[in-house]
Backbone atoms as SQL, in Angstrom:
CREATE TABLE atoms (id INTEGER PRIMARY KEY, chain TEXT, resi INTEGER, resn TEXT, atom TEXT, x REAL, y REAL, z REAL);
INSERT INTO atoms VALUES
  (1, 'A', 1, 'UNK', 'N', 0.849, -1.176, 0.000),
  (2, 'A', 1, 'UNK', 'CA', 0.000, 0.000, 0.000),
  (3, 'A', 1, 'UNK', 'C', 0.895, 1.240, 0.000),
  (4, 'A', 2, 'UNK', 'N', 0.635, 2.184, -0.410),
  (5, 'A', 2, 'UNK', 'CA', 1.299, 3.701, -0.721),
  (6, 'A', 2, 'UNK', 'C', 0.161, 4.775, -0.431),
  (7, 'A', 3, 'UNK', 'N', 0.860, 5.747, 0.342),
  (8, 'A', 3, 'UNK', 'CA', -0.103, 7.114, 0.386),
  (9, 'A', 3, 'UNK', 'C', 0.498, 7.816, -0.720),
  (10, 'A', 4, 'UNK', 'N', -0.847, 8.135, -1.058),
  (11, 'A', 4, 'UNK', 'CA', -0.950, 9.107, -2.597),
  (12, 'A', 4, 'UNK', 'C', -1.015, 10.461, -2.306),
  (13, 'A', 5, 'UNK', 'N', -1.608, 11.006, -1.265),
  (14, 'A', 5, 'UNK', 'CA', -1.885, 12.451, -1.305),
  (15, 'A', 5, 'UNK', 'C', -2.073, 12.111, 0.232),
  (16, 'A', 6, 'UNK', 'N', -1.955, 13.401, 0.997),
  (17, 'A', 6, 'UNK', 'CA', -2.182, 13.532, 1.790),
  (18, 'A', 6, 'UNK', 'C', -2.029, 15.565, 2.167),
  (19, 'A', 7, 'UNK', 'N', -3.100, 15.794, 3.192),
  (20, 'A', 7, 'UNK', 'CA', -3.018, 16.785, 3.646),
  (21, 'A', 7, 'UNK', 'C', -3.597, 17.434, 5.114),
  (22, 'A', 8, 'UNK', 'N', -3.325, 18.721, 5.673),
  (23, 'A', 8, 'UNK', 'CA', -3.673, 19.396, 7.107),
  (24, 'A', 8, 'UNK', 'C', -5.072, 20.012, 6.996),
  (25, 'A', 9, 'UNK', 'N', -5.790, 19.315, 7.960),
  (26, 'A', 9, 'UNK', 'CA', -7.276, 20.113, 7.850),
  (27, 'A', 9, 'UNK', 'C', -7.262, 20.628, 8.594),
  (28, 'A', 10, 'UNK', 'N', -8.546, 21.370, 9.182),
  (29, 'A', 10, 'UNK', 'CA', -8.958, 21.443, 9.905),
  (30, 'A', 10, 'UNK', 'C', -8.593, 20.980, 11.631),
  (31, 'A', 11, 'UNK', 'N', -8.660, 22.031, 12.849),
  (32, 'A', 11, 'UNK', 'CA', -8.720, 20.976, 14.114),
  (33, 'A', 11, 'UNK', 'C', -7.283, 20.050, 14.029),
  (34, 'A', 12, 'UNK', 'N', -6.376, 20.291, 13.702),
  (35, 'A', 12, 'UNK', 'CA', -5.069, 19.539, 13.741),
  (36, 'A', 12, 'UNK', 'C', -5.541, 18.215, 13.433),
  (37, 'A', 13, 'UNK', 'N', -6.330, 17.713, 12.158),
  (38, 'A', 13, 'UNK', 'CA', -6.662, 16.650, 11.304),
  (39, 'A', 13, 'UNK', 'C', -5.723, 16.902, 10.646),
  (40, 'A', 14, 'UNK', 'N', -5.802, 15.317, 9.872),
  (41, 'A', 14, 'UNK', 'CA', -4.706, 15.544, 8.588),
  (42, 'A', 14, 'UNK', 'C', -6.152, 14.213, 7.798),
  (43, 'A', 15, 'UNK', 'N', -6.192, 14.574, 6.416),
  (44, 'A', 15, 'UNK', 'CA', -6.646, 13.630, 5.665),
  (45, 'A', 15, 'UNK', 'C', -5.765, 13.236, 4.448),
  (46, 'A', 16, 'UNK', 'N', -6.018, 11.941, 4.351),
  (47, 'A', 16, 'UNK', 'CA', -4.948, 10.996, 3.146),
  (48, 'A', 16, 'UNK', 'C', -5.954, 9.903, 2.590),
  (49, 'A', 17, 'UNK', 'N', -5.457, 9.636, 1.212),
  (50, 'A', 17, 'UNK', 'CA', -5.921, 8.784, 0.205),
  (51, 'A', 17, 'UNK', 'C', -4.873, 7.927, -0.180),
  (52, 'A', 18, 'UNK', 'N', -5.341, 6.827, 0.040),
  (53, 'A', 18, 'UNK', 'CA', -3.946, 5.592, -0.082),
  (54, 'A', 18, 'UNK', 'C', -4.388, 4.968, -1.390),
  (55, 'A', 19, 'UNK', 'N', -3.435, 4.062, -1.909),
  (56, 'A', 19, 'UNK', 'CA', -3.554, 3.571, -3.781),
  (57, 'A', 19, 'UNK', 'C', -4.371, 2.016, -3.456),
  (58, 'A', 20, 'UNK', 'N', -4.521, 1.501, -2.507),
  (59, 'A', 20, 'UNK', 'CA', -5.470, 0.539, -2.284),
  (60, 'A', 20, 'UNK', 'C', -6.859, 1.180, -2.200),
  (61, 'A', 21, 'UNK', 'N', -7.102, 1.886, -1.832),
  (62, 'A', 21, 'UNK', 'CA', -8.616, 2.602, -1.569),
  (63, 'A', 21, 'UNK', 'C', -8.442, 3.864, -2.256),
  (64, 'A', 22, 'UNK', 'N', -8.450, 4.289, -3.371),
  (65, 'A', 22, 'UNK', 'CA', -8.651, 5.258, -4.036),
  (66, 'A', 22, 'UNK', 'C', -10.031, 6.774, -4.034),
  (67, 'A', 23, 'UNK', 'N', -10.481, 5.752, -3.821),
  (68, 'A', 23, 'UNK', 'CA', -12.003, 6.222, -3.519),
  (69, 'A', 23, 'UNK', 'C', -12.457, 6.815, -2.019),
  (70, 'A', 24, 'UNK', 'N', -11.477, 6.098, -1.150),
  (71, 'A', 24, 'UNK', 'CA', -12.052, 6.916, 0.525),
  (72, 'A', 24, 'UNK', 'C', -10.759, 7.528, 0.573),
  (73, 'A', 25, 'UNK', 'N', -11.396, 8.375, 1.484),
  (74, 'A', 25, 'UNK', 'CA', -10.625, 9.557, 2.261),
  (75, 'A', 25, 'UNK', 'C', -10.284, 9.488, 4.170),
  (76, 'A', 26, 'UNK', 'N', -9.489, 9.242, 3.954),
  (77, 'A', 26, 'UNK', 'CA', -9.388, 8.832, 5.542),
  (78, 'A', 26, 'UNK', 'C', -8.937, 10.204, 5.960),
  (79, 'A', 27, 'UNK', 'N', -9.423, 10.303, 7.503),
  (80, 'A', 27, 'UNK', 'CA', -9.430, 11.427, 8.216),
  (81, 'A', 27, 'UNK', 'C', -8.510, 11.382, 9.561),
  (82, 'A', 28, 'UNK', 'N', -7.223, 11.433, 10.010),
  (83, 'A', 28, 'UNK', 'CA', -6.777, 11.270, 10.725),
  (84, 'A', 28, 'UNK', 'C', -6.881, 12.017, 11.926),
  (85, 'A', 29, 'UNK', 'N', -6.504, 11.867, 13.665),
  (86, 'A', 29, 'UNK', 'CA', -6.638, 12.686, 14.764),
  (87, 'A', 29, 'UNK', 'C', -5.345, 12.537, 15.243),
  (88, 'A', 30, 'UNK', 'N', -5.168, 13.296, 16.110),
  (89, 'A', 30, 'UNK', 'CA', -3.904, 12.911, 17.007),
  (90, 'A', 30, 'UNK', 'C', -4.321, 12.197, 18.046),
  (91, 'A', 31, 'UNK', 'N', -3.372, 11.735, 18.606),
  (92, 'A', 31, 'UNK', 'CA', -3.732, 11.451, 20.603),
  (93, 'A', 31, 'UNK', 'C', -2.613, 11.258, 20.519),
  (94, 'A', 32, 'UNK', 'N', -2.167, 12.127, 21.605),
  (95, 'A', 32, 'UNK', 'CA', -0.591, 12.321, 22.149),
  (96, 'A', 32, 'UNK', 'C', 0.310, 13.104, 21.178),
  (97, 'A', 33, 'UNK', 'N', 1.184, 12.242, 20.483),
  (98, 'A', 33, 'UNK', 'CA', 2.213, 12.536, 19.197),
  (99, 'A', 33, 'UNK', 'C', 1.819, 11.442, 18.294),
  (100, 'A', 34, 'UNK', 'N', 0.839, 10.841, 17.989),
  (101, 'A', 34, 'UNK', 'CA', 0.805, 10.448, 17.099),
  (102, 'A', 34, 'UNK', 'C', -0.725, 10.428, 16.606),
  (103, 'A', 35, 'UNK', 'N', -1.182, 9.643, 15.158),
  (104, 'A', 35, 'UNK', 'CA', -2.264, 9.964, 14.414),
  (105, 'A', 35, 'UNK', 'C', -2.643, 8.347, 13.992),
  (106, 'A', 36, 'UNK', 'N', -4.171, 8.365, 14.332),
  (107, 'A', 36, 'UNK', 'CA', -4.882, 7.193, 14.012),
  (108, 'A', 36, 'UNK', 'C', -6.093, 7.311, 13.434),
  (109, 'A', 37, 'UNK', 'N', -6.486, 6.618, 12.661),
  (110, 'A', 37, 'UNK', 'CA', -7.717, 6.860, 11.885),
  (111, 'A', 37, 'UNK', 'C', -9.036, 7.233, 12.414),
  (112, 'A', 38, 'UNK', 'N', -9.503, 8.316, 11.917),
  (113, 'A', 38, 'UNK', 'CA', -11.053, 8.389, 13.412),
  (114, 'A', 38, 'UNK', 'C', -11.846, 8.240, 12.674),
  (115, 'A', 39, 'UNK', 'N', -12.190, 9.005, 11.215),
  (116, 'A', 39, 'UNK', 'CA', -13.228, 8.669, 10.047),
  (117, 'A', 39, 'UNK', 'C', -13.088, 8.165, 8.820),
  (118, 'A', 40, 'UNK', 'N', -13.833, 7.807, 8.387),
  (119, 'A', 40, 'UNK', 'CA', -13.688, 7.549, 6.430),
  (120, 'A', 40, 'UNK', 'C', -14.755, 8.125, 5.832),
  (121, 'A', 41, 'UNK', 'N', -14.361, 8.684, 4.699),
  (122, 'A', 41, 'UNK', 'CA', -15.738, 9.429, 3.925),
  (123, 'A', 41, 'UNK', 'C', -15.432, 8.893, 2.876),
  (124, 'A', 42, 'UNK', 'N', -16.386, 8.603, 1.930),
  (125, 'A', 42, 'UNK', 'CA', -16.350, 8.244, 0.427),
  (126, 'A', 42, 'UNK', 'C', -16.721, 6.825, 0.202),
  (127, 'A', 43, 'UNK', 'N', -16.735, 6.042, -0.930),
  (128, 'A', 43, 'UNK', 'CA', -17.297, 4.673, -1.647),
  (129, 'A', 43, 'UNK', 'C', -16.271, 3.871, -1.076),
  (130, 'A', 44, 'UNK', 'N', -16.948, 2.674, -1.096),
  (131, 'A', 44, 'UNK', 'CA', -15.924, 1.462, -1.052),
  (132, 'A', 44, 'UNK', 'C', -16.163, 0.455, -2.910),
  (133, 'A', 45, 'UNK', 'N', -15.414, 0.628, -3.245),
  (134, 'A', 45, 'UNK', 'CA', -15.271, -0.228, -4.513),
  (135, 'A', 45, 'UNK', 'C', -15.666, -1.739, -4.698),
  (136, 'A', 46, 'UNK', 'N', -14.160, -2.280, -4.758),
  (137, 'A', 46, 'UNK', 'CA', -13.438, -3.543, -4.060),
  (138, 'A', 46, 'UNK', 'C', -14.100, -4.168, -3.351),
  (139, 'A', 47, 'UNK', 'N', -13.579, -3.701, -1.693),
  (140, 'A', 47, 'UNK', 'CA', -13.271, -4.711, -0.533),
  (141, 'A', 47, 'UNK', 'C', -13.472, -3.348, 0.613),
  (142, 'A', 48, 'UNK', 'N', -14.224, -3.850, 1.757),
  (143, 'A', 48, 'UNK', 'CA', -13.920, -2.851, 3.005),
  (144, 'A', 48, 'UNK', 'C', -12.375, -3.649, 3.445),
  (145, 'A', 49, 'UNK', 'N', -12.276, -2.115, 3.703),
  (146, 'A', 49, 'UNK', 'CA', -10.579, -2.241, 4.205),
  (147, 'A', 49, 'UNK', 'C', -10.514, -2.898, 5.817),
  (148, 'A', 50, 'UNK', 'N', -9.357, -3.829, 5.893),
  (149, 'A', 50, 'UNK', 'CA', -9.429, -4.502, 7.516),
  (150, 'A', 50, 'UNK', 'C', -8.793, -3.715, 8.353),
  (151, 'A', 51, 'UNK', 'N', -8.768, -4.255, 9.577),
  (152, 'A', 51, 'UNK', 'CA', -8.213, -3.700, 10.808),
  (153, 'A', 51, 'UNK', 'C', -6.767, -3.673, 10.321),
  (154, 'A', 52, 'UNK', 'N', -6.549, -5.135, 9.276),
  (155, 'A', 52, 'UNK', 'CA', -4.972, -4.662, 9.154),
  (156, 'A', 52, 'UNK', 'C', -4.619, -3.505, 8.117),
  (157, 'A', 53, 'UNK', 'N', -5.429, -3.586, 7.005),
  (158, 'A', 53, 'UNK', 'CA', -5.419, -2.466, 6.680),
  (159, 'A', 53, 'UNK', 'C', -5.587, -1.117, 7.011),
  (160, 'A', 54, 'UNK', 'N', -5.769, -0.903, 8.326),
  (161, 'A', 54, 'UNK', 'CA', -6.302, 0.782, 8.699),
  (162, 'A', 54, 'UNK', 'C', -4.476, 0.452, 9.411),
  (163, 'A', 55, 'UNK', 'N', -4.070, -0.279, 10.518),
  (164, 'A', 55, 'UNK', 'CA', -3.229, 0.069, 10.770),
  (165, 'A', 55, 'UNK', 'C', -1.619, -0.322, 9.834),
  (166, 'A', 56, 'UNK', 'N', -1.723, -0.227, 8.621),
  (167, 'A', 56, 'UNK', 'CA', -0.981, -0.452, 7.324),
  (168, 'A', 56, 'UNK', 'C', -0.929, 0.859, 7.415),
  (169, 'A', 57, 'UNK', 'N', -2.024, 1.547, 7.121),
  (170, 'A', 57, 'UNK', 'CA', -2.316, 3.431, 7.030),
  (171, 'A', 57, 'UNK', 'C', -1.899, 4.018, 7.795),
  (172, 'A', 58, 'UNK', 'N', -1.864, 3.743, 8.753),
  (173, 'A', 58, 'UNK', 'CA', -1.626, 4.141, 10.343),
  (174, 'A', 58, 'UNK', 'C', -0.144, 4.720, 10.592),
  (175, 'A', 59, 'UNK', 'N', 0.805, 3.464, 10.145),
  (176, 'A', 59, 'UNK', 'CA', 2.240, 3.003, 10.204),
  (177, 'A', 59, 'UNK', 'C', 2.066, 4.000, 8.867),
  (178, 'A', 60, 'UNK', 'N', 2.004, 4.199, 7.578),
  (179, 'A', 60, 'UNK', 'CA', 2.345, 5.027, 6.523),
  (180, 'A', 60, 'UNK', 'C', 2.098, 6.380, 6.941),
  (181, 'A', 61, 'UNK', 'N', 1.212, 6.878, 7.366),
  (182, 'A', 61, 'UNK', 'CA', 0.956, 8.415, 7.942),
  (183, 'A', 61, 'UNK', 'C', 1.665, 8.700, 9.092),
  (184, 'A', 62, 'UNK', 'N', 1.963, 7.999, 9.989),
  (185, 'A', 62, 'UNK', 'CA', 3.123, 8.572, 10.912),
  (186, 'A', 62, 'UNK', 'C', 4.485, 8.454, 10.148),
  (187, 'A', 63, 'UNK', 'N', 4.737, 7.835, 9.590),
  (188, 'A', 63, 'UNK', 'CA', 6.053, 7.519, 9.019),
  (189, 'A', 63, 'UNK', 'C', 5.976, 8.397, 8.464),
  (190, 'A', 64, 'UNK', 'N', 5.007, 9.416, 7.151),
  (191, 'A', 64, 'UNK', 'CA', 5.357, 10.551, 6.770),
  (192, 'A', 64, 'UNK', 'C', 5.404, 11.707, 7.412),
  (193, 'A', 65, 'UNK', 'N', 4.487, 11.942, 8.518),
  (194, 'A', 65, 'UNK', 'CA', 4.773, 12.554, 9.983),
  (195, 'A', 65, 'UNK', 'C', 5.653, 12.964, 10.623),
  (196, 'A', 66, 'UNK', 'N', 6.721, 11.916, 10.366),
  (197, 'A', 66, 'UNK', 'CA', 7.763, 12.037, 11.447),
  (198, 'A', 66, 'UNK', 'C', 7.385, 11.512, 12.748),
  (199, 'A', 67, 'UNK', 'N', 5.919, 11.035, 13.005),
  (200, 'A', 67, 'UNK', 'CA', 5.360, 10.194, 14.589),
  (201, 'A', 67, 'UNK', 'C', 5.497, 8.684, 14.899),
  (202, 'A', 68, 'UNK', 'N', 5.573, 8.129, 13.903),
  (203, 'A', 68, 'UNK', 'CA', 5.873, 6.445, 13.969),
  (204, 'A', 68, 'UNK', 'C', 6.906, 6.052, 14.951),
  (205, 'A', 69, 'UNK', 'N', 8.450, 6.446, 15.621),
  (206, 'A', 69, 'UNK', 'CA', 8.019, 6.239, 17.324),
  (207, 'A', 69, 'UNK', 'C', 7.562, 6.104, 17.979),
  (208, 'A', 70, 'UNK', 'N', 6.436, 7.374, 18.117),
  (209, 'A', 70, 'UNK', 'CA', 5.578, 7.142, 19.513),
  (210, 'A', 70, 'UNK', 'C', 4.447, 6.396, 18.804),
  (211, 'A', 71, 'UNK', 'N', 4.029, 6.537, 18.035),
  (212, 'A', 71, 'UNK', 'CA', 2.502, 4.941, 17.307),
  (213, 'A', 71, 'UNK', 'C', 3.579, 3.850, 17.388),
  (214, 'A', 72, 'UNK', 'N', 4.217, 3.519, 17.126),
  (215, 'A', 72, 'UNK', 'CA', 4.934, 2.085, 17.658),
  (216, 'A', 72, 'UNK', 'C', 4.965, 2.317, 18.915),
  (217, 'A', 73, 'UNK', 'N', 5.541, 2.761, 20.001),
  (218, 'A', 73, 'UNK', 'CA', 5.273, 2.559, 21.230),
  (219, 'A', 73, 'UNK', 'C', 4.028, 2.184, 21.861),
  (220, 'A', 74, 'UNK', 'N', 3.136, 2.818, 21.301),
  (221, 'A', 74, 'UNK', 'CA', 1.502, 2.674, 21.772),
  (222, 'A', 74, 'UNK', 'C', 0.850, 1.321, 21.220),
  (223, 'A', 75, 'UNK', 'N', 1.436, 0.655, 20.193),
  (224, 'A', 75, 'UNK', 'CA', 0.567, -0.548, 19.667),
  (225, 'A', 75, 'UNK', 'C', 0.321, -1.657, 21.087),
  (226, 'A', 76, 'UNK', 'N', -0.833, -2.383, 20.471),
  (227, 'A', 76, 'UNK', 'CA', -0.974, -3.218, 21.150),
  (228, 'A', 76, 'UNK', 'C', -0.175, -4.560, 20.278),
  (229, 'A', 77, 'UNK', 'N', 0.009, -5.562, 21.561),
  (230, 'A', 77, 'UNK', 'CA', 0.625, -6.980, 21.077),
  (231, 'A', 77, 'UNK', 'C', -0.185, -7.486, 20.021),
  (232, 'A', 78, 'UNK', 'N', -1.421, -7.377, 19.777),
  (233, 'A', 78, 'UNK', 'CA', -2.282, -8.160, 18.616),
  (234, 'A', 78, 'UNK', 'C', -1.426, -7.440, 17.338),
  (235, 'A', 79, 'UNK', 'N', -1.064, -6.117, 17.415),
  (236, 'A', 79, 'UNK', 'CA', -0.938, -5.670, 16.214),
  (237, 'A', 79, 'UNK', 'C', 0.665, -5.438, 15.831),
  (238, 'A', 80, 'UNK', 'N', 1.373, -5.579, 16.964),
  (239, 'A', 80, 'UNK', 'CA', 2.701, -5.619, 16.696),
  (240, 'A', 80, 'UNK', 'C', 3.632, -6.869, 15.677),
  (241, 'A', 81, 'UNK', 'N', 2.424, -7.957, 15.389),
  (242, 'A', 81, 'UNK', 'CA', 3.100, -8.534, 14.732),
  (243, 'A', 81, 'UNK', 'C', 2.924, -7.838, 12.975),
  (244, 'A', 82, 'UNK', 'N', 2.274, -7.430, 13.080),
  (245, 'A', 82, 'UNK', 'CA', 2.096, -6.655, 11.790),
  (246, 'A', 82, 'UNK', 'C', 2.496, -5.605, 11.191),
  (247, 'A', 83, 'UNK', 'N', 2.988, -4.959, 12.819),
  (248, 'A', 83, 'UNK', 'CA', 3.872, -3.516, 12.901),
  (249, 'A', 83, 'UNK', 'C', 5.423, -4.034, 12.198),
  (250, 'A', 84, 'UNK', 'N', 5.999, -5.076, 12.953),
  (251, 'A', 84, 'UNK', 'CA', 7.282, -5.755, 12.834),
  (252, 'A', 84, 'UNK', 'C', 7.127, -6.053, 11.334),
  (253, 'A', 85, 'UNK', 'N', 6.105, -6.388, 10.596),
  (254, 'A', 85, 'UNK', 'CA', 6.058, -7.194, 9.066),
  (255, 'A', 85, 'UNK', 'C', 6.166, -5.905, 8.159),
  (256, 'A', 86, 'UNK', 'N', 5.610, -4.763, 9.164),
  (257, 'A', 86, 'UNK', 'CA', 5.857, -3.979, 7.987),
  (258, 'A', 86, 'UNK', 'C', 7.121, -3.223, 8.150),
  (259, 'A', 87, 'UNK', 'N', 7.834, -2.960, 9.381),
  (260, 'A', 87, 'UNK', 'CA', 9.096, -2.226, 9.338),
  (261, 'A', 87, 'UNK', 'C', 9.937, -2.956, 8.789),
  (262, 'A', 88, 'UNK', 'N', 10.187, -4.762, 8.749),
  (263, 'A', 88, 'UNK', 'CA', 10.969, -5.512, 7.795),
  (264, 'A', 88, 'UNK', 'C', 10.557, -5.320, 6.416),
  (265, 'A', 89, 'UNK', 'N', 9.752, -5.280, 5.976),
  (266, 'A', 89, 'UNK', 'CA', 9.462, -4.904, 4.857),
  (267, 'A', 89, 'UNK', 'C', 10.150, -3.566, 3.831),
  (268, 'A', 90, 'UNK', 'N', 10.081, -1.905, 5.168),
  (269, 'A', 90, 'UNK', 'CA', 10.320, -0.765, 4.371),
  (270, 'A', 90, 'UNK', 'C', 11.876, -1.022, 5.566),
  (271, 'A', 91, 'UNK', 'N', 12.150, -2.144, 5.629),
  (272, 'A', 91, 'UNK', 'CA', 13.914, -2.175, 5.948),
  (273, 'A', 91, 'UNK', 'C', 14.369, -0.971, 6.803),
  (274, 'A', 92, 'UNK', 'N', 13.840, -0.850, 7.829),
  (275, 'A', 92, 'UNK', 'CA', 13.603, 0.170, 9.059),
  (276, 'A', 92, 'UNK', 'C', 14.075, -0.707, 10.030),
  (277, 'A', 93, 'UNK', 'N', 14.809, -0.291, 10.963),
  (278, 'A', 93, 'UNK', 'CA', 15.637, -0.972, 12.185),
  (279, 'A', 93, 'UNK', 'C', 14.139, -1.353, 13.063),
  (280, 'A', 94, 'UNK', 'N', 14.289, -2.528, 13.208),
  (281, 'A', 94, 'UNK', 'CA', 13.972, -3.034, 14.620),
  (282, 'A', 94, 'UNK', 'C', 13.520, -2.503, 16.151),
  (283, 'A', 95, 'UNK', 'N', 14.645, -1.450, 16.280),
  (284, 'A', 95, 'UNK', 'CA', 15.381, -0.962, 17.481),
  (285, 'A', 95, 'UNK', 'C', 13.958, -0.207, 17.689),
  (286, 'A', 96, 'UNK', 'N', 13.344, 0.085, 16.320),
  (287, 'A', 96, 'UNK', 'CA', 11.646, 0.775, 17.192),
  (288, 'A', 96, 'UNK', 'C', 10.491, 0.353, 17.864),
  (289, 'A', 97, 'UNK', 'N', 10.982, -0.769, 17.810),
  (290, 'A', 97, 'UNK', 'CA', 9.936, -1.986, 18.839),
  (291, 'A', 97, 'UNK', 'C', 10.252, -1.740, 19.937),
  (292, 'A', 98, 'UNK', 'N', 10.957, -1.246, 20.728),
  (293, 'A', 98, 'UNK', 'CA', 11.369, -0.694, 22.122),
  (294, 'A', 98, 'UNK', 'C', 10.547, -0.211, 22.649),
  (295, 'A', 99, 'UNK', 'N', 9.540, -0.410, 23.462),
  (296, 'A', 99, 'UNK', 'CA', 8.743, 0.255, 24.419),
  (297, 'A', 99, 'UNK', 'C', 9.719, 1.535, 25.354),
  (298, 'A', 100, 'UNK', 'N', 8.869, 2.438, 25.002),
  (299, 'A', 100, 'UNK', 'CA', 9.610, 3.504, 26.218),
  (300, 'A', 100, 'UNK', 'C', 9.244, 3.204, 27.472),
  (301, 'A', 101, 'UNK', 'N', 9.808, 3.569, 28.565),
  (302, 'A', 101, 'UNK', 'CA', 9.486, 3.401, 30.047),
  (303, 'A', 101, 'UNK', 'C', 8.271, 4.338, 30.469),
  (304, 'A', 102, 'UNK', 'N', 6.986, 4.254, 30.911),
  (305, 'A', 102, 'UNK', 'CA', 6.228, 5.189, 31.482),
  (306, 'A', 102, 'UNK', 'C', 6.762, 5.414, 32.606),
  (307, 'A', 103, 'UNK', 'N', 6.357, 7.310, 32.181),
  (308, 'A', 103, 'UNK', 'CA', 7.088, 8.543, 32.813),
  (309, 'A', 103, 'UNK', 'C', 5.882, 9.036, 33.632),
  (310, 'A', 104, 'UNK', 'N', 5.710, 9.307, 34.990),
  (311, 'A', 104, 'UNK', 'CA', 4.615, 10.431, 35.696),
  (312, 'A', 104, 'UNK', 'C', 4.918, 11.805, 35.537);
C-alpha cells in the first residue's frame, strides 16, 4: 500500500488517500504525538478495508509525519506482529519496537 496524497485540515486533522482505496478519504486525529484513523468518507469499490489495513495506514501516515516512534510505542501486542512485518518490509531498524518506560 502507498499514500498518494495527503493533507492538514482542519482541528489539527490531517486527511490521506492511499492507492489501495482510491475512492475513501481517511481522516486522521492525534492522541498524544501520534495519528490514528477516526473517520472515512467516500465509496468502497473492491473490498472494506481490515483492521490490518487501517493500521498499514496508520504506520504510513506517521512515518510521513515524522510520529511512527511514539505509534509504535503505543501498539498493542495483537498488532505488533504486523507492525514488525511492515518495518521488515520498508527495511527500518527493529530498534523501534522498544517500548519507552512510562514517565509520571
Amino acid at each position: 500500500m502507498k499514500l498518494i496524497q495527503w493533507s492538514y485540515t482542519k482541528r489539527y486533522q490531517v486527511k490521506a488517500i492511499f492507492d489501495e482505496f482510491p475512492d475513501m478519504i481517511l481522516i486522521f486525529r492525534t492522541i498524544g504525538s501520534y495519528y490514528f484513523v477516526f473517520t472515512t468518507k467516500g465509496s468502497i469499490v473492491n473490498r472494506y478495508p481490515t483492521r490490518k489495513d487501517y493500521v498499514e495506514m496508520e504506520l504510513l501516515i506517521n512515518e510521513e509525519l515524522q510520529t511512527l516512534p511514539a505509534y509504535i510505542n503505543r501498539k498493542s501486542s495483537l498488532e505488533m506482529k504486523w507492525v514488525e512485518a511492515w518495518l521488515r518490509k520498508k527495511e527500518l531498524p527493529l530498534n523501534q519496537l522498544e517500548v519507552l518506560p512510562y514517565k509520571e
